[in-house]
BAKEMAR-947568 format. One line per 8 residues: their letters; for each residue x negated, y negated, z of C-alpha. Coordinates in steps of 0.5 Angstrom, whole numbers, plus 500, padded with zeros to 3 digits. Example, Ala and Ser with C-alpha at 12.3 -4.5 7.8 and 13.67 -1.06 7.14 Angstrom:
residues 2
AS	475,509,516 ~ 473,502,514
end
This chain:
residues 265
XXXXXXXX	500,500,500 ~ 497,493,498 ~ 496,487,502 ~ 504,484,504 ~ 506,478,501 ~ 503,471,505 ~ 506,465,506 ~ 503,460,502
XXXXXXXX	505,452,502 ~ 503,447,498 ~ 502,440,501 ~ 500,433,498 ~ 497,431,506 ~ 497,423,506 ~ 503,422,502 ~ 511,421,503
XXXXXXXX	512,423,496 ~ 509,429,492 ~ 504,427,487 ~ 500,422,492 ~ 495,424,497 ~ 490,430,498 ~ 493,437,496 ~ 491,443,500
XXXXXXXX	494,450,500 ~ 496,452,509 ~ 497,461,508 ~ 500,464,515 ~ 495,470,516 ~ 497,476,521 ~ 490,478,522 ~ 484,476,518
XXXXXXXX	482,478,511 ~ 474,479,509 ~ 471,473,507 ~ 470,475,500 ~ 478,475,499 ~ 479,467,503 ~ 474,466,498 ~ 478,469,492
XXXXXXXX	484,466,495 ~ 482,459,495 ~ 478,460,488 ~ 485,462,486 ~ 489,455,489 ~ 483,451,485 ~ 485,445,491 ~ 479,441,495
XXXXXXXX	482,445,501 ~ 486,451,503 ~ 487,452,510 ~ 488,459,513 ~ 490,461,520 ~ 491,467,526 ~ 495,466,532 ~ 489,465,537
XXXXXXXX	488,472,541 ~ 483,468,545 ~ 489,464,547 ~ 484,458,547 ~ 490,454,542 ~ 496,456,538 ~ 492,458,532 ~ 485,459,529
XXXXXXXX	484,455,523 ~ 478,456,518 ~ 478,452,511 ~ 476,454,504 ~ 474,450,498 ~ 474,453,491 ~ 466,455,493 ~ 464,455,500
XXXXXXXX	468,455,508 ~ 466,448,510 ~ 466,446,517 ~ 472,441,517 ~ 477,439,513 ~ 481,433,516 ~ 487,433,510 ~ 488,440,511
XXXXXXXX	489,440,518 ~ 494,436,518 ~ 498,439,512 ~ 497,445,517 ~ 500,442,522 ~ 506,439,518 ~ 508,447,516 ~ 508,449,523
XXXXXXXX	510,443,527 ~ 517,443,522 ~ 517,451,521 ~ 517,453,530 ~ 519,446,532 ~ 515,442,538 ~ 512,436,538 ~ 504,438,537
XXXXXXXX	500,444,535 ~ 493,446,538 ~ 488,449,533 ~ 482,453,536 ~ 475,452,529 ~ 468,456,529 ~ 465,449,527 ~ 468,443,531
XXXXXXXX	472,446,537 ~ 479,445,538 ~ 483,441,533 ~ 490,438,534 ~ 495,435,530 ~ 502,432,533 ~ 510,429,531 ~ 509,421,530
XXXXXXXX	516,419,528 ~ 516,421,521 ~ 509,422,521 ~ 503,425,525 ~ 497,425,528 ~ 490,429,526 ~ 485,428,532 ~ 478,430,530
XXXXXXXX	472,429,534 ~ 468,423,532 ~ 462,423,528 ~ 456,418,529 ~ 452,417,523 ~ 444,412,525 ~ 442,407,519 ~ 438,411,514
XXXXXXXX	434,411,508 ~ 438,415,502 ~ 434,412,496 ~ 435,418,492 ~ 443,418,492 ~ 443,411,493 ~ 441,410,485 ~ 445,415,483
XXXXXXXX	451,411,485 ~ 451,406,481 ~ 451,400,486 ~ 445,398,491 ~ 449,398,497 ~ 448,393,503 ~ 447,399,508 ~ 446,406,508
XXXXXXXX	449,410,515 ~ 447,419,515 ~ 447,423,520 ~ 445,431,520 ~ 451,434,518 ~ 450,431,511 ~ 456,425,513 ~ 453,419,509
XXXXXXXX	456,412,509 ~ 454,407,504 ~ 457,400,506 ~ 458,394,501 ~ 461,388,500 ~ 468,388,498 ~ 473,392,495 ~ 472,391,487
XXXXXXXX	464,394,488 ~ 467,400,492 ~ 472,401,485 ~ 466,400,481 ~ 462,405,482 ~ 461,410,478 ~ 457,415,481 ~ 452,421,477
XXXXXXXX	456,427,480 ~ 451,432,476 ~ 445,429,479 ~ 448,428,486 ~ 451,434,486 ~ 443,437,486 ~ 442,433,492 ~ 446,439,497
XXXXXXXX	453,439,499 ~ 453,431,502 ~ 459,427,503 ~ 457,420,501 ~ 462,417,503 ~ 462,408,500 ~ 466,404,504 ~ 467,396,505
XXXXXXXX	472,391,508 ~ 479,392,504 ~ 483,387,501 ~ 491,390,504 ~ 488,394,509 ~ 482,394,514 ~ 477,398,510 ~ 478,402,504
XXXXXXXX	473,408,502 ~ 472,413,496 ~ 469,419,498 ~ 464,424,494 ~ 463,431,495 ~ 460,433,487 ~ 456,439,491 ~ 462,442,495
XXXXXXXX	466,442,489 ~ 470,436,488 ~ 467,430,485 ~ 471,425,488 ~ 475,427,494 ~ 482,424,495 ~ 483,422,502 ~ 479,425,506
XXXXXXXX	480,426,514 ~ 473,428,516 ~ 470,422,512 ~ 475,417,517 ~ 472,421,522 ~ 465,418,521 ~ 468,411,518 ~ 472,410,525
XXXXXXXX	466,408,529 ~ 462,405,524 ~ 468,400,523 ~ 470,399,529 ~ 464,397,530 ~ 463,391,526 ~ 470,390,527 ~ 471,390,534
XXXXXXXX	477,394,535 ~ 479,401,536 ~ 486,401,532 ~ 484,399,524 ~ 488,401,517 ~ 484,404,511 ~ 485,406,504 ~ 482,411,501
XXXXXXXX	481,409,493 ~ 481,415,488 ~ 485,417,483 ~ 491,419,487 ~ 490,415,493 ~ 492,414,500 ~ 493,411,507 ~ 492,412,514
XXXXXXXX	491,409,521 ~ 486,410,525 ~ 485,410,533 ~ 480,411,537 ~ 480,414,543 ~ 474,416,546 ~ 471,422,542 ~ 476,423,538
XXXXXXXX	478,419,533 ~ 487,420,532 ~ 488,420,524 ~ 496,418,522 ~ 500,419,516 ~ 505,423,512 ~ 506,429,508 ~ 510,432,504
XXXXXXXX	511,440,502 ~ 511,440,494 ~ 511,448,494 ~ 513,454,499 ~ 513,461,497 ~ 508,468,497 ~ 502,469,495 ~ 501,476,493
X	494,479,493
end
């Protein structure tokens, strides 16, 4: 007897309409499958993130929570886990949802009205130098911000140079699975952003939660405050709130579920 049909949801995350946001595929597992096969499955999907969960025996959270890209499991997955946590929170009910992660701890999603929140841990990032992905970018940006785990921030100007950019992803892509996350002052939101991530598989990502996780102290910084507003400028574009409190930072936004069906294997 084969594998019994999963669960699978399509969710545009960050967005109140379909076609907005980030895509991510959710599928509700009653047991782990080999890695090879979450690998094949994200392959299958072709989204920047399909997020797959367990009830958590170890008890230490309602679920555990791994992320896949076409190509690789990655540590973090911002936009997933909240359209995680959309699925389940409107599938059983309650106000939030706990998710215990191999690679940053326990993440949690709730209700905020008609929207939620994502709480992820803060990341820090140090001015740095990156001059060889610095001239694959496009634009000499004002400062360079990295840290250790491949977060790096690139600040500019203004909105208009942040648009401009027209990186060479190939090249970039040579340089390891990095974000390069470029970043300035927003013309109707606090800051506005685009998010690279050539050699994780996704040229330019579409609103990426980890990325504002990395932005949220390096913003509230220059700006002064803990609660700001973002946009993150791709194709299809999206809105967030952002608060920080203390090491966690709490990412807000609607979703919406454009599919939900079975995924036969």
């Amino acid at each position: 007897m084969g594998q019994p049909p999963i669960p699978y949801w399509h969710v545009d995350a960050f967005s109140a309409a379909p076609f907005g946001g980030n895509q991510a595929a959710v599928m509700v597992l009653e047991e782990w499958l080999p890695d090879d096969a979450l690998l094949a499955i994200s392959a299958e999907n072709m989204f920047a993130a399909t997020a797959f969960v367990v009830r958590d025996e170890a008890r230490e959270a309602d679920w555990e929570l791994r992320w896949f890209t076409p190509t690789n499991e990655i540590a973090l997955c911002g936009h997933a886990t909240l359209a995680t946590g959309h699925v389940l929170l409107k599938r059983d009910g309650g106000e939030g949802v706990a998710f215990r992660t191999r690679m940053s701890g326990i993440l949690e999603v709730r209700r905020n009205g008609d929207t939620y929140e994502l709480a992820l841990p803060v990341i820090h990032t140090q001015q740095a130098e990156y001059s060889e992905a610095v001239a694959l970018l496009g634009s000499e940006p004002l400062s360079v911000h990295r840290n250790e785990s491949r977060y790096n921030i690139f600040e500019f100007e203004d909105e208009a140079a942040v648009r401009a950019l027209a990186p060479d992803f190939a090249a970039l892509a040579k340089l390891g699975n990095d974000q390069f996350i470029c970043t300035a002052p927003g013309n109707s939101t606090d800051i506005v952003s685009r998010v690279f991530v050539p050699g994780g598989g996704a040229d330019e990502d579409s609103v990426t939660g980890s990325a504002h996780a990395v932005l949220a102290p390096f913003w509230a910084e220059r700006l002064g405050r803990n609660s700001m507003t973002a946009h993150q400028a791709s194709e299809r574009g999206g809105d967030l709130t952002i608060r920080m409190d203390g090491e966690r930072v709490w990412l807000g936004g609607p979703c919406v579920t454009v599919v939900e069906g079975v995924f036969y294997l």
